[in-house]
Structures are given as C-alpha cells and as structure tokens.
DRENNUBA-675297 format. One record per residue (C-alpha): residue number from 1; x, y, z. Coordinates in steps of 0.2 Angstrom, whole numbers, plus 5000, padded with zeros to 4 digits. Example, Ala and Ser with C-alpha at 12.3 -4.5 7.8 and 13.67 -1.06 7.14 Angstrom:
<nodes>
+-----+------+------+------+
| num |    u |    v |    w |
+-----+------+------+------+
|   1 | 5062 | 4978 | 5039 |
|   2 | 5068 | 4995 | 5036 |
+-----+------+------+------+
</nodes>
This chain:
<nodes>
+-----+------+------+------+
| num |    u |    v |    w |
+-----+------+------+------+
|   1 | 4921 | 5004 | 4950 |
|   2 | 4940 | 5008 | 4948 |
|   3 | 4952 | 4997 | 4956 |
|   4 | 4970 | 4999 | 4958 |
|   5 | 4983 | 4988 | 4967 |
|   6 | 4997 | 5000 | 4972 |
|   7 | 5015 | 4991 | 4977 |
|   8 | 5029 | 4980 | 4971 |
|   9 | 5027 | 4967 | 4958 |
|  10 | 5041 | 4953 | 4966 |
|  11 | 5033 | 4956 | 4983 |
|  12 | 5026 | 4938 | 4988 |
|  13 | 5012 | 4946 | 4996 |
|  14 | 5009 | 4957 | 4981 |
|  15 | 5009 | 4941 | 4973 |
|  16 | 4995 | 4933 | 4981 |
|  17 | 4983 | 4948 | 4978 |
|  18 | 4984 | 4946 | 4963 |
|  19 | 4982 | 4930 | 4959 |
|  20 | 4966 | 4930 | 4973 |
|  21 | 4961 | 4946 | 4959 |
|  22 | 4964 | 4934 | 4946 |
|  23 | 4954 | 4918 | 4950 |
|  24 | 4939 | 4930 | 4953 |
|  25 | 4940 | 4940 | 4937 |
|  26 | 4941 | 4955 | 4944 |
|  27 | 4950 | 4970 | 4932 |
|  28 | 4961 | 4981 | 4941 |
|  29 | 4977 | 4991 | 4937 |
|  30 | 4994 | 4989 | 4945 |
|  31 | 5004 | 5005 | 4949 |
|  32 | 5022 | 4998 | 4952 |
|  33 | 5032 | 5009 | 4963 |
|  34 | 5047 | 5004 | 4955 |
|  35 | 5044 | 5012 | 4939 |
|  36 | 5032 | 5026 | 4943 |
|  37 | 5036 | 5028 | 4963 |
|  38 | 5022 | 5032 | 4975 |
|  39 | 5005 | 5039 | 4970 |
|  40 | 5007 | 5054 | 4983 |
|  41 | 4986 | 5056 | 4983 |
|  42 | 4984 | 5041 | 4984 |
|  43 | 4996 | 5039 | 5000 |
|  44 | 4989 | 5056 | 5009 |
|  45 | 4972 | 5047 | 5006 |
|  46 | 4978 | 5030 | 5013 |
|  47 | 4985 | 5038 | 5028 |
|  48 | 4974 | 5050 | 5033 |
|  49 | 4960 | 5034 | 5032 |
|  50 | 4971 | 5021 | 5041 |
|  51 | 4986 | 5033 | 5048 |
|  52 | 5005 | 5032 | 5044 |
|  53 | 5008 | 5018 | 5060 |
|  54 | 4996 | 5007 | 5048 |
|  55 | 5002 | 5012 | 5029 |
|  56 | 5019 | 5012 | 5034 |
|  57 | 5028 | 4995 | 5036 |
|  58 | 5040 | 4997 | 5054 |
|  59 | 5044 | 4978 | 5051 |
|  60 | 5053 | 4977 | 5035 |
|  61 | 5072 | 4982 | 5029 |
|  62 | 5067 | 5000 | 5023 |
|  63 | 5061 | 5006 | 5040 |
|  64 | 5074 | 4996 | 5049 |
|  65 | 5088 | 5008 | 5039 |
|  66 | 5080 | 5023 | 5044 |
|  67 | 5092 | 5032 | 5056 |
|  68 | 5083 | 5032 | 5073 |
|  69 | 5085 | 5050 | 5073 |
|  70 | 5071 | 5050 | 5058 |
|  71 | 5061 | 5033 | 5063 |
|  72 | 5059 | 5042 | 5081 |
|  73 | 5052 | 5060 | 5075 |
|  74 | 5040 | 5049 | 5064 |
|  75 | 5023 | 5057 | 5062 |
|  76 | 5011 | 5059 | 5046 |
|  77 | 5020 | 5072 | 5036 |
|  78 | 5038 | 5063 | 5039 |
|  79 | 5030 | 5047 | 5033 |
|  80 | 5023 | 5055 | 5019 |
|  81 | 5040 | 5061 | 5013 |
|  82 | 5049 | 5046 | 5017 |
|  83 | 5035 | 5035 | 5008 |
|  84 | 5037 | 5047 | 4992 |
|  85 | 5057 | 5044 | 4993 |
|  86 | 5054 | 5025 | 4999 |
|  87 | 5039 | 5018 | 4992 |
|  88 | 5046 | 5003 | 5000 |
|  89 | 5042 | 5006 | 5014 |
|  90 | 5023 | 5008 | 5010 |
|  91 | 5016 | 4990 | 5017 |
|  92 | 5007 | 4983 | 5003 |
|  93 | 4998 | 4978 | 4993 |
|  94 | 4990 | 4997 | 4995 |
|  95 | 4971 | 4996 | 4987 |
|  96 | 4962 | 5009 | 4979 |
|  97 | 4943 | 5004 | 4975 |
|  98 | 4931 | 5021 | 4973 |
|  99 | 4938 | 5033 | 4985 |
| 100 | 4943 | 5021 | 4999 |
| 101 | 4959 | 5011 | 5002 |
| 102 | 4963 | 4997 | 5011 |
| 103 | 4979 | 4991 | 5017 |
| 104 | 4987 | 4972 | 5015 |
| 105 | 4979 | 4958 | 5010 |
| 106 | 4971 | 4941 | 5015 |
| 107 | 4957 | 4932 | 5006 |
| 108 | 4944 | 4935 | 5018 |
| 109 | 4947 | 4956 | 5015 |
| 110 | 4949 | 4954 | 4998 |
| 111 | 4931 | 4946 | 4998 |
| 112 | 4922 | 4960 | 5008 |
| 113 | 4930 | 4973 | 5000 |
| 114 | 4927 | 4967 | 4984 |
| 115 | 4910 | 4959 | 4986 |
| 116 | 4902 | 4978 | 4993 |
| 117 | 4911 | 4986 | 4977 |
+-----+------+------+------+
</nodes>
C-alpha cells in the first residue's frame, strides 16, 4: 500500500504526523508543496471525497488574504485553482493511502487509517 503525506515540512502539525509515522514504522513519501507545489489529482480527489469547505483551510493566513470578492464566490473549481496557486492553503497534513485521502491529523486517525491499510 502506497502512502503519501502531502503538505509543508515546517508545519507543526505536519510535524507531528510524521513523527506519529515514525514511531510506527510506517514508510511513506513526503510531497512538499514548497518544492513541487500541489498534486492537482491528488487535490481534485481530496475534494471531491471530503469537499473544498473541508480541504481548504478558511482559518489560516493564506485564506484570510484572499480578497473577499474571491473567498465569497468560493466553490470546488475556484478552490481547485487557488489550492494549485496556494498549496498553502491546502489544510494539512493531506494523506494519500490507496486511492483514498484523508484530511489532518490526530493519533486516534492516524491509527484507523492506518491499521485497515
């Protein structure tokens, strides 16, 4: 099973997923959207599973400097686009495993997720 942690390496959340990964020897690869930007298929996937109001992170910096002419017209395609200029604005950490993805992280996901995989 393929697993793949999509977001921001300094991102202390980020940060926790991956040491949760870690102490359960789990392999996975890291896509950092600061050097290879979003994975559009992956993000299409993502939102079409859990919608943009879920993938899309309304509480950090990057949505807050949206003008609120954009931020009010949101819908799945805008968020696609601005995701793809923004990866930022992705909430993370995004996880890929098979064909699903799952969005965030806490310990008690990170262990169903990963225990049906």
């Amino acid at each position: 099973m393929t697993i793949t942690v999509y977001g921001i390496k300094n991102c202390n959340t980020m940060k926790k997923a991956f040491t949760w990964l870690d102490d359960h020897n789990i392999t996975y690869t890291f896509h950092d959207y600061k050097k290879l930007g979003a994975d559009k298929d992956v993000l299409i996937r993502a939102i079409d599973e859990h919608g943009w109001g879920t993938v899309i992170n309304r509480k950090g910096m990057t949505w807050r400097a949206l003008p609120d002419d954009i931020k009010n017209v949101m819908d799945q395609s805008n968020a696609i686009d601005i995701a793809l200029e923004k990866p930022s604005i992705i909430k993370r950490p995004l996880l890929s495993v098979g064909n699903k993805t799952y969005v965030g992280f806490t310990d008690d996901m990170y262990e169903e997720i990963l225990n049906k995989a």
